[in-house]
C-alpha positions in Angstrom: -8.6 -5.6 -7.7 -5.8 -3.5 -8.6 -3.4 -1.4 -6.3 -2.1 2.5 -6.9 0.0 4.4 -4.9 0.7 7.9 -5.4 5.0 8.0 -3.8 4.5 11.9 -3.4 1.4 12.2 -0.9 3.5 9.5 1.2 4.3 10.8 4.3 6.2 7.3 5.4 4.2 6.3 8.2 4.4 2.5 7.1 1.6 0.9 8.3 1.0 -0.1 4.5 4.2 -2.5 5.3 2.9 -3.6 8.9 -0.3 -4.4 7.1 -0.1 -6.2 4.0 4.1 -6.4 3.4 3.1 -9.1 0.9 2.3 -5.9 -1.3 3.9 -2.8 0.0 7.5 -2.1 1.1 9.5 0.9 2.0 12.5 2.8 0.0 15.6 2.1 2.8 16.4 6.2 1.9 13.0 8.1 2.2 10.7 5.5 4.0 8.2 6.1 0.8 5.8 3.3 -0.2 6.9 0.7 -2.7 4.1 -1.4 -4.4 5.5 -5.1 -5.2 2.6 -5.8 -7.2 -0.4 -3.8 -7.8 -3.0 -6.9 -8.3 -2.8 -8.7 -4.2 -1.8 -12.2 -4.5 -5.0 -14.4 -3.6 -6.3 -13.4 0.4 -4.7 -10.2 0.5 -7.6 -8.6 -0.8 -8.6 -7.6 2.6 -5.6 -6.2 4.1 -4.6 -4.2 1.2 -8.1 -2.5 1.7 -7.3 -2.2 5.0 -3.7 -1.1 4.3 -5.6 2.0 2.1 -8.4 2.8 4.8 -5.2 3.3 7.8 -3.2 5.2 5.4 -3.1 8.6 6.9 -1.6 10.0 3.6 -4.6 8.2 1.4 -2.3 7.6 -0.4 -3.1 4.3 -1.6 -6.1 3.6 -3.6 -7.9 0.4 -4.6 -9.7 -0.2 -7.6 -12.2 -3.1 -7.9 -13.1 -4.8 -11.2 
């Protein structure tokens, strides 16, 4: 699994960060996404998809393989 984000459809909601903070964090000025690591560390896998599914930007996106 790898993790992209796209910082300009981010709207700064931040339930990436409520949902998987192991892998996203916020910019302190604009409240944009920050990916820590774009491959989850082992059993994150699940809320980083879930972390893309609640993003009401879409702006995260998960690509298996």
């Amino acid at each position: 699994m790898k993790v992209e984000v796209d910082q300009h459809a981010c709207v700064g909601s931040g339930q990436c960060l409520l949902t998987a903070p192991d892998v996203f964090d916020q910019r302190d000025s604009d409240a944009v996404v920050e990916l820590l690591t774009d491959t989850p560390p082992d059993g994150q896998e699940q809320a980083v998809r879930n972390a893309a599914r609640g993003c009401p930007a879409s702006a995260i996106t998960v690509v298996d393989g």
